[in-house]
N, C-alpha and C positions, 0 to 999 in steps of 0.2 A: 304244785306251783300256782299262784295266782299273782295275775298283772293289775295292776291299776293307774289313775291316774299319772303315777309319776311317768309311766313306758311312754305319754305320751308325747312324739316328735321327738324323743330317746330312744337309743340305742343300749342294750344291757350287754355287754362283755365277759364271757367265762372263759379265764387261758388257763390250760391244762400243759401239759409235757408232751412231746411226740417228734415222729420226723419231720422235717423240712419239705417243701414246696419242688416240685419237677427241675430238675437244674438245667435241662434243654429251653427252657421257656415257652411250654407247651402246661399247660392247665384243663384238667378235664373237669368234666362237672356233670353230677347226676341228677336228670330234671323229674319232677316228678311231673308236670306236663308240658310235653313240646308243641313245639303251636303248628296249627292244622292247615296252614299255608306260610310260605313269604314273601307272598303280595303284600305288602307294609296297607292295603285298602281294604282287604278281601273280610277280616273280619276284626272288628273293634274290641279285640280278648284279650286279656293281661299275658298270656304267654304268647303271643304274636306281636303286641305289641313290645315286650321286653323284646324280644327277637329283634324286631325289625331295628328297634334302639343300637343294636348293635353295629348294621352293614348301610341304615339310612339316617341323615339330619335331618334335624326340623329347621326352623327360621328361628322358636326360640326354643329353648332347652329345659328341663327341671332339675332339678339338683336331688338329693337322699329323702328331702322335707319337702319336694314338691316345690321351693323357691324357684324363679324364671331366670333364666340362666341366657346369656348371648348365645345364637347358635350359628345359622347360616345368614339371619341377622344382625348385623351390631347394633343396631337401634331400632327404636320404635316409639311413636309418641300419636297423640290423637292431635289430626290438624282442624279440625272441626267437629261438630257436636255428632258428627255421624261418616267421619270415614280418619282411619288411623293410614298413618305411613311409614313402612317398612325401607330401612336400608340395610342392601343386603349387603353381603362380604364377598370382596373382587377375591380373583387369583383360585379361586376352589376349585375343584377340578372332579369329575366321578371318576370311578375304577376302569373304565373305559378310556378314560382321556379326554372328555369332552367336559369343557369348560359349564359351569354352572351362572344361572344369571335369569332373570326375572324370566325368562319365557318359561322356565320350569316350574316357576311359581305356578304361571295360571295355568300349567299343563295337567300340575298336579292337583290344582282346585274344580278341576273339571273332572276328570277322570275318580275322582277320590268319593265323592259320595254316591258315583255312580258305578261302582263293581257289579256286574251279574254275579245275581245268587248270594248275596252278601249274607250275613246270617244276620249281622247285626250292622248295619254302615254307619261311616265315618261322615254322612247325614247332620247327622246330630251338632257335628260343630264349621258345619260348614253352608248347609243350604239359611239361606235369606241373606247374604253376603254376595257382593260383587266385587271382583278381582280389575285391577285396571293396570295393566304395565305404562307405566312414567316416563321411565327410562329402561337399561341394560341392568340396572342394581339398584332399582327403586319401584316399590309398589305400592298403590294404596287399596284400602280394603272396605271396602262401604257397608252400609247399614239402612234403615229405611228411619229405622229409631236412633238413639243411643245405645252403645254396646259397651261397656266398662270391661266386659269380662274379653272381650276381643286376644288380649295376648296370651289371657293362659287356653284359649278355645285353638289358637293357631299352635300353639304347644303340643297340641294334641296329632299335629299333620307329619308325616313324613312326607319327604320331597323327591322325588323320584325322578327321571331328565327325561325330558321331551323326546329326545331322540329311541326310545325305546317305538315311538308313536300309537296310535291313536290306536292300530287292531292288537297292543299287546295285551294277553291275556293272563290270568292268575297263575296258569301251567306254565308261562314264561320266565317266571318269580319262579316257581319251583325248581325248574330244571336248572336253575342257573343263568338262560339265554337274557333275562333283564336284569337281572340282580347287580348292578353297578347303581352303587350308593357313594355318598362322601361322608358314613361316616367311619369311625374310629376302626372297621376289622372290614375285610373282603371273604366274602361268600366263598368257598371252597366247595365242597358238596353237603347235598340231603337225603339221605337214605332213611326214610320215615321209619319209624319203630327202633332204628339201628344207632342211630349217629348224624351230627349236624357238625360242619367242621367249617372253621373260620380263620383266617391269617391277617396278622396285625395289619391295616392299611399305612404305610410309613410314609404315603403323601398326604396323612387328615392331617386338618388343618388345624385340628385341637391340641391337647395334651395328648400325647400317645398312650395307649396304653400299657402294663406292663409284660403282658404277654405275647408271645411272638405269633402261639396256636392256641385256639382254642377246640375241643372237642365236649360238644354235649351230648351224652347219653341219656334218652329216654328211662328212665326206670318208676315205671309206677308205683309200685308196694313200696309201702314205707320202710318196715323191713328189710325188704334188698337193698333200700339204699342207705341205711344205715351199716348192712352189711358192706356192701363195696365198699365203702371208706372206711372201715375198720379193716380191710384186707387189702387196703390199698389201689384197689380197683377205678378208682376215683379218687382225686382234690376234695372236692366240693362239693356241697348238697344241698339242695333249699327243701321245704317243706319237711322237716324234722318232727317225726310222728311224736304227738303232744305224750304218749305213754313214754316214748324215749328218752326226756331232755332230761331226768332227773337220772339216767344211768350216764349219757353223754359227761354230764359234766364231770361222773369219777372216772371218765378214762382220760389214760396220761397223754396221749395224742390225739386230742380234739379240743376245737376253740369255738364257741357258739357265741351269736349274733342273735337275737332277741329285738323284737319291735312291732307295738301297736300295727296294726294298717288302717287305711282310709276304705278300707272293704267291710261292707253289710253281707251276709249271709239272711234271704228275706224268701218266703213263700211268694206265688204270683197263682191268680186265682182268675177265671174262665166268669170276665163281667161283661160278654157281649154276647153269647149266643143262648136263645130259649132252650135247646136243646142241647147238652153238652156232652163231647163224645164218652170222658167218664167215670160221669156221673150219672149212678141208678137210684131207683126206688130199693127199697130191700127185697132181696129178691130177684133183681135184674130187670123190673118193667120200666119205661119210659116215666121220666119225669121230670117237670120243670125244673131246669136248672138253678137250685139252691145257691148259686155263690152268686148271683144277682143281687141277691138282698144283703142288705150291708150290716144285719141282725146275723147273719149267717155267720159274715167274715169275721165280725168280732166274735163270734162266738170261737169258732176256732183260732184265735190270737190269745182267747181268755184258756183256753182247752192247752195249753201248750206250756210246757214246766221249765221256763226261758236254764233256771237254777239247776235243775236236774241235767240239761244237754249239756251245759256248762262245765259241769262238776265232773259227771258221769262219762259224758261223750268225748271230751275233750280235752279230758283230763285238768282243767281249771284254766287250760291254757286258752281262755277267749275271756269278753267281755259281754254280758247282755245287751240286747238290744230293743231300743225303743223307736228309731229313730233313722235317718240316713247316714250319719256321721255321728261319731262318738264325740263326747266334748270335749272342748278344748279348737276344735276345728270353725271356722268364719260359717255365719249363718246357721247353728245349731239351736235349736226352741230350746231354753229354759224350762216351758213345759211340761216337755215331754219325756217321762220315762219306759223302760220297759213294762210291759202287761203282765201287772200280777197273776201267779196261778189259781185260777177261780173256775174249777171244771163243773159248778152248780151255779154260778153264774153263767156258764158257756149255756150248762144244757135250759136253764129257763132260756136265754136268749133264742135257741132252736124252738122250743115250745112258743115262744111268744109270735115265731117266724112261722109258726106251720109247721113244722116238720121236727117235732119233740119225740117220735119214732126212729128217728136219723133218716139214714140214707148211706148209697156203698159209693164209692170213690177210692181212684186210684193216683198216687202223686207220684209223679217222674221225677227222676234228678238223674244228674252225672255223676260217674264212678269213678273216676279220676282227673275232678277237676279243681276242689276246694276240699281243706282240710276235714276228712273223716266224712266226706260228702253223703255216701252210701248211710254211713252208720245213722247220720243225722234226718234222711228222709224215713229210717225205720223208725227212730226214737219219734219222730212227729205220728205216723201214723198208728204205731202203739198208743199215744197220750191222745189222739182222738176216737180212739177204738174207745176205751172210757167215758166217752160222753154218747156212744152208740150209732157211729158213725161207721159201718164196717170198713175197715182198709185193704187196699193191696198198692204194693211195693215194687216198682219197676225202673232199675237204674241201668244204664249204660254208658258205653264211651264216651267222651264230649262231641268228638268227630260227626256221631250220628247224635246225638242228643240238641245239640244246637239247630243244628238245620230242623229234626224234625220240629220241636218246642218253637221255634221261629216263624214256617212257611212249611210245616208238613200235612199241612191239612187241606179243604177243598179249597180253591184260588189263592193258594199260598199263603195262606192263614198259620196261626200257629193250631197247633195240632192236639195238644193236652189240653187238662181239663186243672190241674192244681202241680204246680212244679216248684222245685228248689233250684233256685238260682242265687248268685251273688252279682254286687256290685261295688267294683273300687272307682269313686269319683276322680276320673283324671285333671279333673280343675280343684283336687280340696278343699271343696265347699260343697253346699245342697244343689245349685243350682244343673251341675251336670246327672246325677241321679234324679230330680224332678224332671227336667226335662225330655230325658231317656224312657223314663219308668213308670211316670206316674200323668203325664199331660197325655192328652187325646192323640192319639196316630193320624201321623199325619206326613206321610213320607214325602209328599212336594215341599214341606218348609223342614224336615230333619225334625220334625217332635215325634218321639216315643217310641224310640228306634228299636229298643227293646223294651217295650210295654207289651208284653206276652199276654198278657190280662186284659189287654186293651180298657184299663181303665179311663173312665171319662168324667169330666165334671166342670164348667164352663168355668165357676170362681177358681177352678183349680190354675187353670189354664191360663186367666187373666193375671193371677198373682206372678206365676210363675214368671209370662213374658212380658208383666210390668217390672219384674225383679233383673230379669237380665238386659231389660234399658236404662235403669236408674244406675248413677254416676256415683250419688251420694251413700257410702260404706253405711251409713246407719239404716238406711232407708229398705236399700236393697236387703241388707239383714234380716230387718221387717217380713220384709213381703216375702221372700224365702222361709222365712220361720213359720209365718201364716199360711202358705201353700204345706207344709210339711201337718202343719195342724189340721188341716182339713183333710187335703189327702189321705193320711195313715190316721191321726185322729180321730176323724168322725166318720171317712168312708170306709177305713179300713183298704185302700186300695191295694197294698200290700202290706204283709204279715214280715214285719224284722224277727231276728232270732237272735243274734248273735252278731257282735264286729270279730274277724280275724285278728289271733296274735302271732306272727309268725316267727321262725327261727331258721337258722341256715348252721350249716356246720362246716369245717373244714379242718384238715390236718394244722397241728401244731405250726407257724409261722403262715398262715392263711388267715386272713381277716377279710370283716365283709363290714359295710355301715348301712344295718338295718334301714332298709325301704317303707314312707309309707305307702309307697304305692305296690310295694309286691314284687316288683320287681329284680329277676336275678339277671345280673348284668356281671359278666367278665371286667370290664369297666372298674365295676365297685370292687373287683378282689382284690387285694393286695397284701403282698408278703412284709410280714416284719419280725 
């Protein structure tokens, strides 16, 4: 099966025959990864963020296509060239009882980019912003520049209530003791690896939704969970292993949901330290660390058969990647496409770098956190093993894999040396993966929050935060197009691979409307 153009910001529909939907109003659902807190702060990761979607509001909302939706705001408008104003929605209440209303706002604006031990913080769309309560249900949100992108960056917050106060901690969110949210379901319990269990909240203030319980089951293998829902052990299932979906569709009771994401699958690469933990000479002696030089990086982006992992690894279910976003998305380089397979061009580029001998390195990734994760950091160090680079392969859980690849190394540095990581833009455009991934670290203003490579480059850095002050759609386009040129273009600062295409399944009267953001939401199911 191959996706193209047309998947994009569509949804593809296969109904088949089967049983019906839970008649208790309880929907189970098998994840292939459950999020590793739910502190809605704790870490800025697609499945803690779908999570928290479920038991917390934002001020504004996103809809299937990433559109801004009314949330715990009804409105929003910029009252000056640098501060917007929020009015909020009277009468909302948390699961606690306690009325909501602008002191949460800044309670939440305070506390949210500043979690202990974050892996990845919520930084990124919240520091260089000042919070100002107005009133009880009016806020305004300041800037020092221009900020255009301001409502889909607050889009990104959950709102949590003041009253939980100041020494609440991440474990407080876990056990349950903070977990009062306003939005659509109420926390029940978390038994990690077991079960996460949620009850319709029947005072949200939104559309309710159709379910009365939810239960989500952890299941990693793809396999088992294409099992449970063929034996009825589960509703629902996201992440439908790409070897699968061509069997899925001839069974009589399953209905599959197909769709593009706004997720890049991209190497990150060890550009700040002389000495990199590892990376050797051949042989295992000390040596300069080779992903320094930007002759290197390209050389392994040239070194890498985007078509083979595609075809091969994937089973056809992704799209190549050149790029932060696939086209068709706001701020995409015309430019720019995927990196031809040129493994004689990679190895002159090593030879022109010095280092036409290779060198050993070892690339970390997660084993169950993106589709066929593991298999794809093997197929990359296989296709650089070719240019003479010796490899070794070392994946793990995401739980430990984040933290280490974040802050596991000395002074909480990140701790690899070449990793597989992914990124879905939650503003759908370049400017939230530029600013994350590819601008200078910089944790007092939220740049580069997860820049593992700690890539640096000053024109990088000026495009980028001229792009998110400029007002004018053409302009800003520009200068995000041009940060993405230079960045991945000429410095190479990270290595794309692939965008995600994902699929979800469920029994026969179970439907879902493909996310570009990845996200599996209870929310989105619904019977017909």
């Amino acid at each position: 099966m191959k996706f193209g153009k047309a998947l994009l910001g569509a949804a593809v529909l296969a109904l088949v025959a089967g049983p019906a939907t839970a008649a208790d109003g309880t929907l189970t659902i098998g994840l292939k990864a459950e999020p590793s807190s739910i502190d809605p702060h704790y870490h800025n990761l697609g499945p803690n963020n779908s999570m928290a979607a479920h038991i917390f509001s934002r001020l504004i909302e996103q809809d299937e296509k990433q559109r801004l939706q009314p949330g715990l705001a009804l409105s929003w408008k910029a009252v000056n060239d640098t501060t917007w104003e929020f009015k909020l929605r009277e009468g909302v209440t948390f699961t606690d009882g306690s009325a909501f209303d602008a002191d949460d706002v800044m309670f939440t604006a305070k506390r949210a980019p500043n979690v202990p031990s974050s892996p990845s913080s919520f930084g990124t769309y919240l520091k260089g912003k000042t919070f100002k309560k107005i009133d009880s249900h009016t806020v305004h949100i300041s800037t020092e520049r221009p900020h255009p992108l301001m409502p889909v960056e607050i889009s990104n917050i959950h709102i949590i209530s003041n009253e939980v106060g100041d020494k609440v901690s991440t474990g407080d969110f876990n056990n349950g003791t903070a977990t009062h949210g306003t939005g659509p379901f109420k926390f029940v319990e978390w038994v990690p690896n077991d079960r996460l269990v949620l009850e319709r909240n029947e005072g949200y203030f939104g559309e309710k939704p159709e379910w009365k319980r939810v239960v989500f089951k952890p299941i990693k293998s793809g396999p088992a969970r294409v099992a449970a829902l063929l034996a009825g052990d589960v509703d629902f299932i996201d992440n439908v292993p790409p070897i699968d979906i061509a069997r899925l569709k001839k069974e009589a009771g399953v209905q599959l949901s197909s769709g593009i994401s706004n997720r890049v699958i991209y190497l990150h690469m060890d550009q700040f330290r002389e000495n990199s933990p590892f990376v050797t000479a051949k042989g295992g002696d000390k040596i300069k660390n080779p992903l320094l030089d930007a002759r290197v990086r390209k050389a392994l982006s040239k070194a890498i058969n985007r078509d083979a992992i595609v075809e091969r690894v994937m089973e056809g279910v992704a799209i190549k990647a050149g790029q932060l976003l696939p086209e068709g998305f706001f701020g995409v380089s015309p430019n720019m496409s995927a990196e031809a397979y040129d493994p004689k061009g990679a190895k002159a580029l090593l030879a022109e770098a010095g280092y036409g001998d290779g060198f050993e390195m070892t690339i970390h990734g997660p084993n169950d956190r993106y589709i066929n994760d593991a298999k794809i950091a093997e197929a990359v160090a296989q296709m650089l093993s070719r240019i003479g680079i010796k490899m070794s392969v070392e994946t793990m859980p995401k739980a430990v894999y984040f933290k280490r690849a974040s802050r596991g190394g000395p002074d909480k540095s990140p701790e690899f040396s070449f990793i597989l990581v992914g990124w879905g833009s939650g503003t759908g455009e370049p400017s939230s993966p530029l600013k994350s991934l590819l601008h200078t670290y910089d944790k007092s203003q939220g740049f580069g929050s997860s820049n593992r490579g700690r890539h640096s480059d000053a024109e990088v850095d000026k495009l980028i935060e001229d792009g998110l002050a400029t007002v004018d759609d053409d302009k800003r386009s520009a200068l995000l197009q041009k940060a993405t040129e230079l960045g991945i273009g000429r410095n190479q600062g990270i290595i794309p691979l692939h965008y995600q295409v994902n699929t979800w399944a469920g029994k026969k009267g179970i439907a879902y409307k493909a996310r570009t953001d990845e996200r599996t939401t209870a929310m989105g199911v619904h019977s017909n």
